[in-house]
N, C-alpha and C positions, 0 to 999 in steps of 0.2 A: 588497507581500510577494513573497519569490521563491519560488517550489514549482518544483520538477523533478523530470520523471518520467519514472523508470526501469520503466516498464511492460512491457518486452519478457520473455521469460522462458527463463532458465538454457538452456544445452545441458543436457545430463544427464551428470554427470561430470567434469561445467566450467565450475563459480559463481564460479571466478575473476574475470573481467571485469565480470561485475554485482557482486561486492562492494566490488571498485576500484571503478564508479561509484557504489554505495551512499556511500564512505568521502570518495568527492569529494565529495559534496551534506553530508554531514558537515563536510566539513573548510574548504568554501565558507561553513559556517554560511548555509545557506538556511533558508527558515521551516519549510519541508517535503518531504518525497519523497513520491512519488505510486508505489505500487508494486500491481502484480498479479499476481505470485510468493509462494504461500505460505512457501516454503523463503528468499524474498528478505526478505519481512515477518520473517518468526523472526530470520534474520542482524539485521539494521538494530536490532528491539528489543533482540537480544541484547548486541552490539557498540557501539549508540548509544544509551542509552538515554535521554537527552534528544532525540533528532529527535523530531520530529513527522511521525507516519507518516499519510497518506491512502492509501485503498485505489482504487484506479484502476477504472473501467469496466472495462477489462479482464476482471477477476477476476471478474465478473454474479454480484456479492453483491445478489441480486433479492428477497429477504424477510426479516423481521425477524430469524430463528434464526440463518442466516447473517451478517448484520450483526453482529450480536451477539456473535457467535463471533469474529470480528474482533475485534473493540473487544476483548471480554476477553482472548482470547488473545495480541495482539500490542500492544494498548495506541492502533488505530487511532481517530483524533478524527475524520476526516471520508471519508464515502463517496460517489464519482462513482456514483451510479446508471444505471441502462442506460434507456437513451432508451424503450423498449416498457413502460414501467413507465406505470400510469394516475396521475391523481391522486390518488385513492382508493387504490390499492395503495402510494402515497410515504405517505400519511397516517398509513395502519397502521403 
């Protein structure tokens, strides 16, 4: 499978170039983007709504509410957790 991640995040003002590379990993037909921009996640769901969105470390989605807010909000299927997470706190 190919994932590509566009994890880095917007200037403010100028989502230009990260929707361009949203629109590649689209038009690449990869399996996935990997993204840690909330305003990037909204575009890609909006605009693609077939990709499959993962939410990148980046984004320190570190507990279930947040997770969760993901998935519903943007439709995201898999999250990079952050390395300081226990095994017990992934379980939850």
């Amino acid at each position: 499978k190919v994932m590509i991640a566009v994890n880095t995040f917007p200037r403010a003002g100028a989502p230009a170039l990260w929707h361009r590379a949203v629109d590649d990993v689209a038009a690449l037909k990869a399996d996935a983007v990997i993204v840690a921009d909330m305003g990037l996640l909204d575009y890609a769901a909006k605009k693609h709504p077939g990709l499959r969105l993962h939410l990148s470390v980046q984004a320190a989605a570190a507990n279930p509410d947040a997770i969760n807010f993901y998935c519903e909000r943007f439709g995201v299927k898999r999250v990079v957790l952050p390395r300081v997470l226990t095994v017990a706190e992934i379980a939850a």
